[in-house]
Backbone bond lengths (Angstrom), bond angles and torsions (degrees), N, CA, C in turn:
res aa  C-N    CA-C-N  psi(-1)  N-CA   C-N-CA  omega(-1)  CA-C   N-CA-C  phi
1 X - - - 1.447 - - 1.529 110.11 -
2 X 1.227 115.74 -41.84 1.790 123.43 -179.54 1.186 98.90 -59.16
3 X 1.268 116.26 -51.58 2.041 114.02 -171.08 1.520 97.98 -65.33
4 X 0.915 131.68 -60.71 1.255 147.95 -136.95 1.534 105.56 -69.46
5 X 2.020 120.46 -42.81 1.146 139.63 148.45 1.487 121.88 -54.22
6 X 1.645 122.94 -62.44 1.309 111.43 171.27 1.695 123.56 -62.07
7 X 1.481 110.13 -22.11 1.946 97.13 -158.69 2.111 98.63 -109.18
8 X 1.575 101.76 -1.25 0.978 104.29 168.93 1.589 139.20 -144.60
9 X 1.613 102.88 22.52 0.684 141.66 163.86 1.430 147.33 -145.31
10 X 1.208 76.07 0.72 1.816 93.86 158.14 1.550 122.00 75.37
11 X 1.432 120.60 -10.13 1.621 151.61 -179.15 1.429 103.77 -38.20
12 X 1.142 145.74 94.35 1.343 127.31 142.42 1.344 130.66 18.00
13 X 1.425 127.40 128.59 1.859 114.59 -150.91 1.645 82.35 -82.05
14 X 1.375 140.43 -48.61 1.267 137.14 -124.87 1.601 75.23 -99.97
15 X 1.565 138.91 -65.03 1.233 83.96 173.96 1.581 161.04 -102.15
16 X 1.591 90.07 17.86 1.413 108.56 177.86 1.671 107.20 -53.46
17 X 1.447 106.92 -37.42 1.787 128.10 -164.35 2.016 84.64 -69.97
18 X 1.204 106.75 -68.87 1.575 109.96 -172.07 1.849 113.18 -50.08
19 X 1.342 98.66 -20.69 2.017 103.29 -169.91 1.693 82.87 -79.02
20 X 1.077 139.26 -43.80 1.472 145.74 -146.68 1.520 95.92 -81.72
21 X 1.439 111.09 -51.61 1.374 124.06 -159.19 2.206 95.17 -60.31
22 X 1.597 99.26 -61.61 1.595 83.56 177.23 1.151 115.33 -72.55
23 X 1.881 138.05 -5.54 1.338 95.99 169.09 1.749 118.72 -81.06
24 X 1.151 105.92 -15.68 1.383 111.65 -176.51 1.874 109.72 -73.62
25 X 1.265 111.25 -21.28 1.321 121.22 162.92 1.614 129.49 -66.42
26 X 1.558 102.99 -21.53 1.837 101.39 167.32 1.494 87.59 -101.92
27 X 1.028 158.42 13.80 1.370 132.86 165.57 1.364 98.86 -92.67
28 X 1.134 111.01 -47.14 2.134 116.62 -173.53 1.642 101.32 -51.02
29 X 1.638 117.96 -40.94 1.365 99.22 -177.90 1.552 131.30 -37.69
30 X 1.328 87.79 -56.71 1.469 94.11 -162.60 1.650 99.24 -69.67
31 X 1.529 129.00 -40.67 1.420 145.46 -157.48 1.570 85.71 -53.42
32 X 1.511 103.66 -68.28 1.938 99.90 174.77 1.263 115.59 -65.45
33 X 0.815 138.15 -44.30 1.648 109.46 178.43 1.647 128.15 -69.27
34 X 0.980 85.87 -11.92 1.727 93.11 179.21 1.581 113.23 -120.34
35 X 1.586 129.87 5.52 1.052 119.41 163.00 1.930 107.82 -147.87
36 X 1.066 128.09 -33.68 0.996 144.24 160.15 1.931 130.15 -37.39
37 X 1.379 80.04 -62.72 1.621 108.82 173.18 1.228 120.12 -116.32
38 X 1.377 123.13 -3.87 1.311 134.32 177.39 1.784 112.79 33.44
39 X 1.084 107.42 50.85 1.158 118.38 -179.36 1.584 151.88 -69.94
40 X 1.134 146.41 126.05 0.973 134.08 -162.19 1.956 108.21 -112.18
41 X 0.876 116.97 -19.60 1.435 116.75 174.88 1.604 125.30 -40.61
42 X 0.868 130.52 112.63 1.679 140.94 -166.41 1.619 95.67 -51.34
43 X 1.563 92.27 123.15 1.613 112.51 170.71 1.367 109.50 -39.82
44 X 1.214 126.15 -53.87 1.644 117.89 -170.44 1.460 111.90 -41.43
45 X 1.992 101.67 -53.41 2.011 83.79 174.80 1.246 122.59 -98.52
46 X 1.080 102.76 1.65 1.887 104.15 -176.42 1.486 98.33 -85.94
47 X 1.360 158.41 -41.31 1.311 140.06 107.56 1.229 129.71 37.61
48 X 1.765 107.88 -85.60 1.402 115.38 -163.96 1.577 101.27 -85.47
49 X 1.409 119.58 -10.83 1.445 120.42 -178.31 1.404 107.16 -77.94
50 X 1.392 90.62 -45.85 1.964 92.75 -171.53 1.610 104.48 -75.40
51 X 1.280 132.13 -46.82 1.050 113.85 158.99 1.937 140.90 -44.39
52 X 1.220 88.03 -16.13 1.287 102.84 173.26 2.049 114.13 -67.32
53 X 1.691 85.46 -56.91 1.443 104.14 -165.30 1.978 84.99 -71.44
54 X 1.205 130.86 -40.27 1.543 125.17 -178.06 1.630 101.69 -52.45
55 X 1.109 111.27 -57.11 1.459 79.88 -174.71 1.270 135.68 -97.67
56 X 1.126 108.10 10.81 1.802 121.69 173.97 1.981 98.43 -73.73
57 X 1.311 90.55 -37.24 1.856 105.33 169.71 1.643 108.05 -58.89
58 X 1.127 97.87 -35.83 1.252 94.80 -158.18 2.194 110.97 -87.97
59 X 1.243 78.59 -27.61 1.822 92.15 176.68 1.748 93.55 -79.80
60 X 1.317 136.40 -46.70 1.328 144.88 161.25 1.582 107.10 -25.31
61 X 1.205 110.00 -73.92 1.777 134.31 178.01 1.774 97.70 -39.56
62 X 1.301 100.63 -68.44 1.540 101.25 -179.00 1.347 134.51 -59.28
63 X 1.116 125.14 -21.25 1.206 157.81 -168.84 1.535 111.73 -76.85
64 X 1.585 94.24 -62.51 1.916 113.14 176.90 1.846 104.57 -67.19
65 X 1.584 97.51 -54.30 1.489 87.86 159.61 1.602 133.66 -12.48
66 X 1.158 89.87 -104.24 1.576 115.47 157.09 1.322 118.44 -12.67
67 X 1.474 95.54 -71.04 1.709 106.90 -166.97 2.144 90.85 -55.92
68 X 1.198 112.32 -59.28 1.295 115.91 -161.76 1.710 117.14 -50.84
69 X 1.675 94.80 -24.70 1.689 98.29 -161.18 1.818 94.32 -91.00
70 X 1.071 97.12 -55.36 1.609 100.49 -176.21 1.759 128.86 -74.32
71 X 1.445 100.20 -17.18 1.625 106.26 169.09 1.411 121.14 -96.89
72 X 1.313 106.02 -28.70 1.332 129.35 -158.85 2.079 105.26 -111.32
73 X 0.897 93.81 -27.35 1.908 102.43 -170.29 1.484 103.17 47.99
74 X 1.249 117.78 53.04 1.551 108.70 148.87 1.244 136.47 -93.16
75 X 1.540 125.19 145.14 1.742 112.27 -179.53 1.161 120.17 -46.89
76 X 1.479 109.49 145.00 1.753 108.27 -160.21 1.969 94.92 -74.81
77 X 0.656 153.17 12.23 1.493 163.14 162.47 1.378 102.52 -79.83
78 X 1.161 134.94 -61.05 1.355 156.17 -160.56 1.762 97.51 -63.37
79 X 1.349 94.25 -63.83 1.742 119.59 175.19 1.483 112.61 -44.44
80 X 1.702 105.59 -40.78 1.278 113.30 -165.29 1.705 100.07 -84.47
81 X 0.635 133.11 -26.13 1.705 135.44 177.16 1.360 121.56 -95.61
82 X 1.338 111.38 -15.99 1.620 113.58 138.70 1.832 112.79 -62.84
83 X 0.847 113.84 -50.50 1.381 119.48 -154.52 1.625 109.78 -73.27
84 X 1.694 112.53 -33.48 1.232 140.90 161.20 1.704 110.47 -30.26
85 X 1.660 88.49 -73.04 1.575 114.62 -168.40 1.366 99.68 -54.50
86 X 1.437 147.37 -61.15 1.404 145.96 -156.56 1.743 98.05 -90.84
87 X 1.040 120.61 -39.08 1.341 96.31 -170.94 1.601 116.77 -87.43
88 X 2.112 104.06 -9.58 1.284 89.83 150.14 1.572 145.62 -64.60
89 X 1.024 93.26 -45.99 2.137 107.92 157.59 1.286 97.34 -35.14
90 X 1.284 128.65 -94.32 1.320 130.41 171.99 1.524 100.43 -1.02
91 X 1.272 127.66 -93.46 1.566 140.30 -135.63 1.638 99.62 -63.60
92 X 1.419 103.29 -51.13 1.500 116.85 169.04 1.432 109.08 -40.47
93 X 1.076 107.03 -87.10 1.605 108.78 -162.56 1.261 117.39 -43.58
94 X 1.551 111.68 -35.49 1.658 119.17 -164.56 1.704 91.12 -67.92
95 X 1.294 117.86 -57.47 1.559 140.02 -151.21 1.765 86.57 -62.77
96 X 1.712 117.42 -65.36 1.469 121.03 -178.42 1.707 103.39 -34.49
97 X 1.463 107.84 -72.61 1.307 85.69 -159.01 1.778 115.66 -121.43
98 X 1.431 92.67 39.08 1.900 103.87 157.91 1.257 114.10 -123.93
99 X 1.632 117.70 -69.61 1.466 122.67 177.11 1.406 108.71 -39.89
100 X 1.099 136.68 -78.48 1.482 141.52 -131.41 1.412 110.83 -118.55
């Protein structure tokens, strides 16, 4: 989706990277709660938690972006798999032991 927005559509990397990041964030819900975390906690707060920890990830994601492309001049690909790696930790840990 990131390539696909920046090299053919011309989108801004930081937020083409951030449009990707929430759609891939309503698919992960359910993926973790129902296989990940195998969870039983009632949708109403496991929801507003993980959404919580999604977008603190997600301002995180954008952020490293950014910081990486414009301070750093790395390929926005390059940027994006930095940005991957830490804000997955992030998502994990929060999701392991708050959300779910």
């Amino acid at each position: 989706m990131l390539a696909a927005l920046v090299e053919l559509l011309s989108v801004n990397e930081v937020f083409a990277s951030t449009l990707g990041y929430a759609v891939g964030a309503v698919v992960s819900y359910t993926l973790n709660y129902r296989f990940t975390f195998n969870s039983d906690r009632p949708h109403q707060i496991a929801v507003s938690r993980f959404f919580v920890i999604a977008l603190t990830g997600m301002a995180l994601n954008s952020l490293a972006i950014a910081f990486l492309l414009h301070n750093l001049a790395v390929h926005y690909f390059v940027a994006q798999i930095a940005a991957t790696g830490f804000v997955l930790l992030w998502n994990f840990v929060g999701n392991r032991y708050w959300t779910f």
